[in-house]
N, C-alpha and C positions, 0 to 999 in steps of 0.2 A: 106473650101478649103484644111486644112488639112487631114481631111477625103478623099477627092477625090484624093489626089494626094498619100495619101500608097492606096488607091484599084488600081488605075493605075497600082501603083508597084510591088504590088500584083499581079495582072493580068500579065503583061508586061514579069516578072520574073517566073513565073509560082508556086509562095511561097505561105505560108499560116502565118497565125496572127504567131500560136506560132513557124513557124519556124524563123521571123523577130527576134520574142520576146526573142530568146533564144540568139539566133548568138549577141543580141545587149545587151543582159546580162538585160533583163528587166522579170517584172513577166510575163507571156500568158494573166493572167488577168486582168492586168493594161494597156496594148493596145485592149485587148475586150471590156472593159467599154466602155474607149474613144469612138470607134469602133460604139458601140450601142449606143451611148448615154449618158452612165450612168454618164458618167465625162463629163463634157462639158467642162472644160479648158483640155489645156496640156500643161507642162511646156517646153521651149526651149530644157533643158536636155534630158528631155527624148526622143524629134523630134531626138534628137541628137545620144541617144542609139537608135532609129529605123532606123538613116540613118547608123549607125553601121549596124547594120542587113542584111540591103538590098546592103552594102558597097559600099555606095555612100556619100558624102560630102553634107554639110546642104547648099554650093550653090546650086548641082545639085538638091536638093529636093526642092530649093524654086525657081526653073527656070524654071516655067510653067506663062505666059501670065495673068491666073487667080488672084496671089497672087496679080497682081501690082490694083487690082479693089478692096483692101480690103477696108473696112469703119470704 
């Protein structure tokens, strides 16, 4: 779900990884793993420097319908 909601925002914004990744003071390569795969956890903090990035507040990034069906 995390996944799908920065490509939304991604999309939505018209941004790309490393420009999130910069603006939210994070490595380009530490939201590319995530991204691909390579890291399957991601810790709150850094959900936190991504919604830095997109400059939106970790409500609005978890106010998508989706999140409330997690298991």
């Amino acid at each position: 779900a995390v996944r799908k909601r920065i490509n939304e925002l991604l999309s939505e914004r018209n941004m790309n990884i490393c420009d999130v990744s910069l603006s939210g003071g994070l490595t380009p390569s530490t939201l590319y793993d995530f991204m691909r795969g390579k890291t399957s956890h991601i810790q709150i903090k850094t959900i936190k420097q991504i919604c830095m990035g997109f400059q939106i507040t970790l409500t609005e990034f978890f106010s998508k319908e989706y999140f409330n069906d997690y298991e």
